[in-house]
LUMBAPA-960700 format. One record per residue (C-alpha): x, y, z. Coordinates in Angstrom, 1 decimal, always signed. Layout:
BEGIN
X_Y_Z
...
// end
This chain:
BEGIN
+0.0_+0.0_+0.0
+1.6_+3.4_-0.8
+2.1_+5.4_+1.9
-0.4_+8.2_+1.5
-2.8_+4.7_+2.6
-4.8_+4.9_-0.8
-4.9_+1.3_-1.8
-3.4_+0.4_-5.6
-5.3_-0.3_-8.4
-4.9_-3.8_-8.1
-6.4_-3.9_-4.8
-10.0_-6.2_-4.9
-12.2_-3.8_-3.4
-14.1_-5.4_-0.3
-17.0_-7.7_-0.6
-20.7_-6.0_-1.6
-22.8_-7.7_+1.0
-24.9_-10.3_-0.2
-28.0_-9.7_-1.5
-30.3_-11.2_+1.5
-28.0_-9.1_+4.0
-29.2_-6.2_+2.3
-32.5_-6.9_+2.4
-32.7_-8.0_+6.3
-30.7_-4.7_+6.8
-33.7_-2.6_+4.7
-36.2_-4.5_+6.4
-34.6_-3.7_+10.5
-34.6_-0.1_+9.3
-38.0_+0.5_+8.5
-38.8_-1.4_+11.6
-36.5_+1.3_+13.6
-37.3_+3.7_+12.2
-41.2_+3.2_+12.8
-42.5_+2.7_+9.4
-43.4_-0.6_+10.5
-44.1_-0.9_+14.0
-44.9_-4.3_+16.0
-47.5_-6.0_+15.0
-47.8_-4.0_+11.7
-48.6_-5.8_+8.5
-46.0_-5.6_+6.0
-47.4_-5.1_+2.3
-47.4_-7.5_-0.4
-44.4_-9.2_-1.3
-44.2_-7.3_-4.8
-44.5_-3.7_-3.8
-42.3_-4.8_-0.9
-39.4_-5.9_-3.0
-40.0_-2.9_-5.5
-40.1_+0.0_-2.1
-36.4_-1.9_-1.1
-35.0_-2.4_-4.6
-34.3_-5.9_-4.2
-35.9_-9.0_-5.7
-38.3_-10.9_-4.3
-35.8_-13.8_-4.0
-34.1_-12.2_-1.8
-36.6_-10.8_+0.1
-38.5_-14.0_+0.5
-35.2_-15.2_+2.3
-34.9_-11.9_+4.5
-38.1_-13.2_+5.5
-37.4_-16.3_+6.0
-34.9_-15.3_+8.6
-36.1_-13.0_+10.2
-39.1_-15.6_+11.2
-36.3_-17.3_+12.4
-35.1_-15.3_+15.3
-38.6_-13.7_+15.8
-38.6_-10.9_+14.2
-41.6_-11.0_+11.9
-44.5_-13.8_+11.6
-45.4_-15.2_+8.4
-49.2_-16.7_+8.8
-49.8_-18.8_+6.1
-52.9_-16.7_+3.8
-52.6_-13.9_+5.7
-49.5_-12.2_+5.7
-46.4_-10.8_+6.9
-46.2_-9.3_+10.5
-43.5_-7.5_+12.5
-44.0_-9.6_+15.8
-44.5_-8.2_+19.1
-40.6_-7.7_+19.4
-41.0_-8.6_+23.1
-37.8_-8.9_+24.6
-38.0_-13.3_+25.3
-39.3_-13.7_+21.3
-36.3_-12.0_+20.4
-33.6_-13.6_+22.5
-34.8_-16.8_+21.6
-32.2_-17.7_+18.8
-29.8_-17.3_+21.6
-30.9_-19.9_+23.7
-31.2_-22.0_+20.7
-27.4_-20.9_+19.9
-27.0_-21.4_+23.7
-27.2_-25.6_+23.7
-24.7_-25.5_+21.0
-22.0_-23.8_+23.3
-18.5_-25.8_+23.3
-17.6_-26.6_+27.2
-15.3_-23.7_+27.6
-18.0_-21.5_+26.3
-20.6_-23.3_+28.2
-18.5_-21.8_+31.4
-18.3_-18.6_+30.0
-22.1_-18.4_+29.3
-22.3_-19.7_+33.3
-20.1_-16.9_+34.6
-22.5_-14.5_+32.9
-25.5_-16.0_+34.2
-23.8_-15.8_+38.0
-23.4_-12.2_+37.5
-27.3_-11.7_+36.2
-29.0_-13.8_+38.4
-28.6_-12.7_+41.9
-29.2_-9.2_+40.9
-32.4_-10.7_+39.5
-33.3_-12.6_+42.9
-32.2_-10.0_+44.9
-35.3_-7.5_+42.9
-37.9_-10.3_+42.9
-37.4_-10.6_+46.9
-40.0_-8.0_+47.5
-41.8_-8.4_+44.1
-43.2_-11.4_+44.5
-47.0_-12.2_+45.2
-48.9_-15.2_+47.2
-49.2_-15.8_+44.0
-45.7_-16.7_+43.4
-45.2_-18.4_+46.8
-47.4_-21.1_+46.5
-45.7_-22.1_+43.0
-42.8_-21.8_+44.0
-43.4_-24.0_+47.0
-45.1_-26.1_+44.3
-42.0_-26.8_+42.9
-40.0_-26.9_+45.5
-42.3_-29.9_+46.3
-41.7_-31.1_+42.8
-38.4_-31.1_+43.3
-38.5_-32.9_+46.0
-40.4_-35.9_+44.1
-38.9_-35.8_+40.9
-37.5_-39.4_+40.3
-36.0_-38.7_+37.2
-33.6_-36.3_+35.9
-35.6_-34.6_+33.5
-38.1_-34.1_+35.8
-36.1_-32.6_+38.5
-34.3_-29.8_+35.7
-37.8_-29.1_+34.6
-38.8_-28.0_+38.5
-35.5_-26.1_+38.5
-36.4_-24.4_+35.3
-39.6_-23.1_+36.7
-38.2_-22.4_+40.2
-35.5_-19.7_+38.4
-38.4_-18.8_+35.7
-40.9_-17.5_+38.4
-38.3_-15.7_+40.5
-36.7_-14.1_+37.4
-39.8_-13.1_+35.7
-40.9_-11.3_+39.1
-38.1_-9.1_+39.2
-40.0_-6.5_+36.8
-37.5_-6.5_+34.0
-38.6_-8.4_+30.8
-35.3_-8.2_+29.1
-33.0_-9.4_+32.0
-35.3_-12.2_+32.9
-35.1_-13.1_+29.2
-31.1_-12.7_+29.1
-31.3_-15.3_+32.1
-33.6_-17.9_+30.4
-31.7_-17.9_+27.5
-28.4_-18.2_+29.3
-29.6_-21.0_+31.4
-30.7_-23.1_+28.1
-26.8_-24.5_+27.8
-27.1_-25.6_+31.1
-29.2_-28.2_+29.6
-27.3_-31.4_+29.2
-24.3_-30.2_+31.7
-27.0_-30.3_+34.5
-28.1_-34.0_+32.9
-24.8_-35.0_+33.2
-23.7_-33.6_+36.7
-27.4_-35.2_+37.8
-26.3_-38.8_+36.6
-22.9_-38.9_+37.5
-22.6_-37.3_+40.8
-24.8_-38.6_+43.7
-24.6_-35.6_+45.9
-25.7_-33.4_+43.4
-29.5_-33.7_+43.6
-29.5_-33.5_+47.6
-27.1_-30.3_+47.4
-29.6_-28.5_+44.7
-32.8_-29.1_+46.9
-30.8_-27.7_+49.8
-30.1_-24.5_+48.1
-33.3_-23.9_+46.4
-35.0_-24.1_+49.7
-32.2_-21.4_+50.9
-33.4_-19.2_+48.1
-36.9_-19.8_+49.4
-36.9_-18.7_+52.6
-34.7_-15.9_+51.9
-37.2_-14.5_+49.4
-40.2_-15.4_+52.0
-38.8_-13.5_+54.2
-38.3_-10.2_+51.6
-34.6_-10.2_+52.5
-33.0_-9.2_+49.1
-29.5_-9.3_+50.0
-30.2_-13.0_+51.6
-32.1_-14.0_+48.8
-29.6_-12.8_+46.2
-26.4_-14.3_+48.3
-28.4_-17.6_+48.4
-29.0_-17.6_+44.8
-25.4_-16.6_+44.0
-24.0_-19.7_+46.5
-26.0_-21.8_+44.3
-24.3_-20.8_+41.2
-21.1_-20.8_+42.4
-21.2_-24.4_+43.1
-22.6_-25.0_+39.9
-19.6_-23.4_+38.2
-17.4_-25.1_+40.7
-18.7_-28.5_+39.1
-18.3_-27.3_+35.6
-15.1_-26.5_+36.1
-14.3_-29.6_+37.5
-15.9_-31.3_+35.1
-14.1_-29.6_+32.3
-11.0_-30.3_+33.6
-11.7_-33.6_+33.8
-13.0_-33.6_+30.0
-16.3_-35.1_+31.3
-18.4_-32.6_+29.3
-16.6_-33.7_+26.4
-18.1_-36.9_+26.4
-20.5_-38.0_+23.6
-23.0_-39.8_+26.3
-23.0_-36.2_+28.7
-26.5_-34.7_+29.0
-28.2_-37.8_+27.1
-31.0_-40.3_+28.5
-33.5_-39.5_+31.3
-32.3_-41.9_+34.5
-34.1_-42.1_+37.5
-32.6_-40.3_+40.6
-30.7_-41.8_+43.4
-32.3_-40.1_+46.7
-30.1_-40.9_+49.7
-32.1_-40.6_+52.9
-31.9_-38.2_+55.8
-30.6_-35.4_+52.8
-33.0_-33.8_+51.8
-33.2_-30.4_+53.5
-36.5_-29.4_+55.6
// end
């Protein structure tokens, strides 16, 4: 390159982006800018494609991914429609993207989570309705019964899902859901493979409980954020050992080994 920086004539010049790019790009700025607004109809493929300047190839595709990560709703003889653009539509594709996660990434993703979540806890401590108690002593109670892996994660699930989505922010109870998705098969694993692990997770759900019963937020979120840190602790372990590597990790539903007298009160 000469050294005014101008490039040669026998530089390529970059890339143009592809065709569908362009037309996702068109389509995200009419939706910011608030030509289409959610839940607006978009018009007719044809006049569509003619107002963007692109064909309807491409914008049939643009579509077609954008369905994808919830951004608009195609409804078969109807239409086009820009979605509600709710905050847990949109993050969707991430915790799709989320089970996917390598085991080092999987940590990462964990360590972001253990940042989010007490905070979260912490806000729902003096959010939460009667309402809320009784299904979260529901589940608590679920928990308590599952006798098989799958159905112990799914009470965990909804334990984290009602105290997160009572913390009275839609987007970071969203962030958490999705970040919790590649948890998935690591938290199959850790169930099948380590015998203290289901007896340690009811201990410190209940923990979070009766912290958040008793509206102490800094409790609560402590509790919750104790509970994580053992999780990561695990992962760690486990990644060292190059458990989560294994093809078998996170596969199979296997009933649970319940060891009396530790199950906490």
């Amino acid at each position: 390159m000469p050294r005014d920086g101008h490039k040669t004539s026998d530089e390529a010049p970059a890339p143009a982006p592809a065709l569908t790019d362009q037309a996702i790009v068109k389509i995200k700025d009419l939706i910011l800018t608030g030509e289409f607004q959610a839940g607006a109809k978009l018009p007719p493929e044809r006049d569509l494609a003619q107002k963007l300047g692109l064909s309807r190839n491409s914008l049939r595709e643009a579509v077609r991914a954008l369905t994808l990560i919830g951004v608009l709703d195609t409804r078969v003889g109807d239409g086009t429609y820009v979605t509600s653009l709710d905050a847990d539509l949109l993050m969707t594709g991430m915790g799709f993207v989320g089970e996917l996660l390598d085991s080092k990434t999987l940590l990462e993703a964990h360590q972001v989570r253990r940042v989010l979540e007490p905070f979260a806890t912490g806000l729902a401590a003096t959010r939460l309705s009667e309402k809320d108690f009784a299904e979260l002593a529901d589940v608590l109670e679920r928990m308590d019964r599952a006798d098989t892996t799958q159905a112990f994660i799914d009470a965990d699930n909804d334990f984290h899902r009602v105290i997160n989505s009572a913390a009275g922010n839609a987007t970071l109870a969203s962030l958490i859901h999705n970040l919790s998705g590649g948890m998935m098969r690591a938290r199959l694993w850790r169930t099948a493979t380590e015998h203290d692990a289901v007896d340690i997770t009811r201990r410190l759900h209940h923990d979070i409980y009766v912290a958040l019963r008793a509206g102490d937020a800094g409790r609560a979120s402590a509790a919750d954020l104790i509970h994580l840190a053992e999780n990561e602790r695990w992962l760690e372990m486990m990644l060292a050992s190059g458990e989560l590597s294994r093809p078998q990790a996170g596969r199979g539903l296997r009933p649970l080994s319940n060891r009396p007298g530790r199950s906490p009160s």
